[in-house]
N, C-alpha and C positions, 0 to 999 in steps of 0.2 A: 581400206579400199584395195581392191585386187589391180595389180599391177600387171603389164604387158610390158617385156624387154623387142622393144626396135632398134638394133643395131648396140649404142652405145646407151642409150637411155631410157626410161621403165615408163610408160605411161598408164595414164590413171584410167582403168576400165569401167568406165561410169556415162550414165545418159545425162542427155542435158539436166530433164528434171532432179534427176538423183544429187547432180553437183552441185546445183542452184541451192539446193537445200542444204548442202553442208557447208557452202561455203559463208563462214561468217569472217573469218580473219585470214592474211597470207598473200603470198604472191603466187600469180597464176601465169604459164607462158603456155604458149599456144602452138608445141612443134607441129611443123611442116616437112615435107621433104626438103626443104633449103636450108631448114635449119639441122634436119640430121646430118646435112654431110658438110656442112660448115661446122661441125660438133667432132669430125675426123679430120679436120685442119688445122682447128683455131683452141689451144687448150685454153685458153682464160676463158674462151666463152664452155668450154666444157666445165668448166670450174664454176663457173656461175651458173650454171642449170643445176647443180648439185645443191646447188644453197638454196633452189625457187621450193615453194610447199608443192602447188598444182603444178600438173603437165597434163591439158588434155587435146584428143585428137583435132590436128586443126587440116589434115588431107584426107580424102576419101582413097587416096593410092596409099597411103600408110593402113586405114582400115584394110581394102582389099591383101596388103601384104600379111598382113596380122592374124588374117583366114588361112593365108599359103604358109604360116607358122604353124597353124594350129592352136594359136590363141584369138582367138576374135573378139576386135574390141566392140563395142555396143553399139555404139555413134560415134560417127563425126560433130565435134564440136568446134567449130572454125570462132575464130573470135571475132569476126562480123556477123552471127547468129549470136554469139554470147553474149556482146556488150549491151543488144537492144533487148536481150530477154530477161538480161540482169537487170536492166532498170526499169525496165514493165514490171518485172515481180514486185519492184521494191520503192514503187509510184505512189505509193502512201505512207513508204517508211520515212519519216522525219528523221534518222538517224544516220539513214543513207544521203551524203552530201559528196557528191560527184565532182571531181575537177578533171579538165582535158590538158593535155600536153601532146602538141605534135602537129601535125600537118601544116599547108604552106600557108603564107601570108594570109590572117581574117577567116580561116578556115573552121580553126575550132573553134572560134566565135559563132558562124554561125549555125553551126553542130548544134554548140551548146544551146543556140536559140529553138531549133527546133526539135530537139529534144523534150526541152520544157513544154513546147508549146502538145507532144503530143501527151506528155502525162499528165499534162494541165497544171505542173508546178516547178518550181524554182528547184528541180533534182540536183541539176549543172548549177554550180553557184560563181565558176572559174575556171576562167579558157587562155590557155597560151598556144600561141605557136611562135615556137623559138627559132631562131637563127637556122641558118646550114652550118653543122659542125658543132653548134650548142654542145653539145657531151664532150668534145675537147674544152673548153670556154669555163674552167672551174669559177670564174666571176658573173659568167652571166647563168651558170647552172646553181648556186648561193644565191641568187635574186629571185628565181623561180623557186627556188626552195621556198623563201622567205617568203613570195605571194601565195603557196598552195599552204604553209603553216598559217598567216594572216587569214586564208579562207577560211578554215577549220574543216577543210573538207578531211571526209573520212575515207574515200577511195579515190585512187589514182588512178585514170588510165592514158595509157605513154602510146602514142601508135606515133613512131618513129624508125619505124622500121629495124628490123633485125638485122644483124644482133645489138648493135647499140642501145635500141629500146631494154633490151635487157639487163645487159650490162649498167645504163647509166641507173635501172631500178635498183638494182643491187648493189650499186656503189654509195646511193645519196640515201636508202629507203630507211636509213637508221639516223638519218637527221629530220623525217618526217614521223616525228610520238603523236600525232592521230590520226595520220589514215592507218585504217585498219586492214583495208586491199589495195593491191595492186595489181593493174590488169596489160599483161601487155598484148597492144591488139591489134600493131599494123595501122593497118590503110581503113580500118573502122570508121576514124574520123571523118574521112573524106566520103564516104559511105554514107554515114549521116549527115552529111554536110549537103549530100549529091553532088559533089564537085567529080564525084567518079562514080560512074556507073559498077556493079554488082555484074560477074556472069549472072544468065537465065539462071533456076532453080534447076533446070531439068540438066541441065552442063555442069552447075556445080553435085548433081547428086549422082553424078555418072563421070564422077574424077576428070571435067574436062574447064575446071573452074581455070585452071594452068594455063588452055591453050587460048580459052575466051583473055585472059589478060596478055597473051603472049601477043594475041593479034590488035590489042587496044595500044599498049606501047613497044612495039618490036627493038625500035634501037637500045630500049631501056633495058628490056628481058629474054630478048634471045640467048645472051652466052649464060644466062642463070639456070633457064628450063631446057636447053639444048643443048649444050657443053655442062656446066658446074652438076648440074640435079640428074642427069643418064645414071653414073654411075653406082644409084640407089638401088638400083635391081641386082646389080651381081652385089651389093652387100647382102641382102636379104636371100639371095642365092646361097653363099658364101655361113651367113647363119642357119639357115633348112641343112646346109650339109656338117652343120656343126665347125666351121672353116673360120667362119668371122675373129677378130681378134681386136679389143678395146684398143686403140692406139696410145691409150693418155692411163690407162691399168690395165688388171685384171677384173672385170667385170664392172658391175654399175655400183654407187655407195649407195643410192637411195632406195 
C-alpha cells in the first residue's frame, strides 16, 4: 500500500472501500492533526504509532496538506465513518464479534444496542465503559481484559480518546489472542450512542468538522484547535521547503 509521509509519520494512501477490503487482521489508528503534533512532543506515543499496522486519514486538513506536498492522499477516512462502515460490511459475518471500550457512564451499552439493532444482529456482543483514568488502573485494565477475552470477541474498538486510546492498545493487545482488530476511534462511541452529535456532512467535508466541535464544547477544546493544533501549518511549511526535521530520528521506521 503506497504510503504518504505527514510530518513525522507515513500514512496509508488508500479509499475507504480499498481498506475495508484488506483489512482482516491489525491495529488501525486514525491520525488527525492533534495527533501529529502530540507525535512532536510525546516520544512514547511516537513510539507506539511505529508498532500500529493501519494509519489512515482521519482530517480533511491533513488530506488538503498532502495536495500542498504533492502527494495526495485519496480520502479522508475519519474513524466515525470507519467504524459504522466496518460493521455494515461485515452484518452477516459470524466471525466478526465486536466489543466497545470507552466512552462515559451506560454509553457503550447503549452504542452497542443500537448497533445490533441496525444490522439486525448481535455484532456487539460486549460494551464497557471504564472509569476516568482506567489506562493508569493496571487492576481494573486486567478485568476488562479478562471480560473482552471471556467475550471471544474478535475486534476491539477503544474510543478513549488520544493518545491513551492508543497507547493502552498497544500496551494490553498481546494479552488479547483473539481479537483479530483493533480499532482506535475516538468519540465513535458516543456517535453511535447519539450521546454527541456529528458536524453536518457538508462542515465535515470542507475540513470544518474542528470548528463545529470547537463550538459544541469550547472550554473543553479551545487550547487543543487554537493554541496546541496552529502550529501544523508551518510543519507542513517547513516540510514543502524540505526544512522539517523528525524530533524522535531521522525520518519515519515504517
Amino acid at each position: 500500500m503506497e504510503k504518504v509521509k505527514i510530518a513525522n509519520i507515513l500514512i496509508d494512501n488508500t479509499s475507504m472501500n480499498e481498506f475495508l477490503n484488506d483489512l482482516q487482521k491489525g491495529v488501525v489508528f486514525t491520525p488527525n492533526v492533534d495527533h501529529i503534533m502530540t507525535l512532536q512532543q510525546d516520544e512514547e506515543f511516537y513510539k507506539i504509532y511505529q508498532e500500529a499496522d493501519y494509519f489512515v486519514c482521519d482530517s480533511k486538513i491533513i488530506q488538503v496538506a498532502s495536495r500542498l506536498l504533492s502527494v495526495p492522499i485519496k480520502e479522508k477516512i475519519s474513524g466515525s465513518d470507519l467504524f459504522p462502515a466496518f460493521y455494515k460490511l461485515h452484518k452477516n459475518n459470524e466471525e466478526v464479534k465486536i466489543f466497545l471500550l470507552g466512552a462515559g457512564e451506560g454509553v457503550a451499552k447503549k452504542a452497542a444496542e443500537k448497533i445490533n439493532m441496525r444490522v439486525n444482529r448481535e455484532i456487539v456482543i460486549g460494551s464497557i465503559s471504564p472509569s476516568f483514568g482506567f489506562e493508569m488502573n493496571e487492576e481494573e485494565s486486567l478485568d476488562i481484559i479478562k471480560t473482552i477475552n471471556d467475550s471471544k470477541a474478535t475486534v476491539l474498538a477503544v474510543g478513549a480518546g488520544s493518545p491513551k486510546q492508543e497507547k493502552w492498545i498497544m500496551k494490553y493487545k498481546g494479552q488479547m489472542p483473539v481479537v483479530k482488530i483493533f480499532l482506535a476511534i475516538g468519540a465513535s462511541i458516543d456517535f453511535e450512542a447519539g450521546t454527541v452529535k456529528r458536524a453536518p456532512k457538508w462542515m465535515s467535508d470542507n475540513g470544518l468538522e474542528w470548528l463545529y466541535r470547537l463550538l459544541s464544547e469550547p472550554k473543553r477544546l479551545w487550547k487543543r484547535y487554537l493554541i496546541n493544533d496552529l502550529p501544523f501549518f508551518l510543519l507542513i511549511i517547513k516540510q514543502k521547503l524540505g526544512w522539517y526535521k523528525n524530533p524522535w530520528k531521522d525520518g519515519c521506521e515504517k
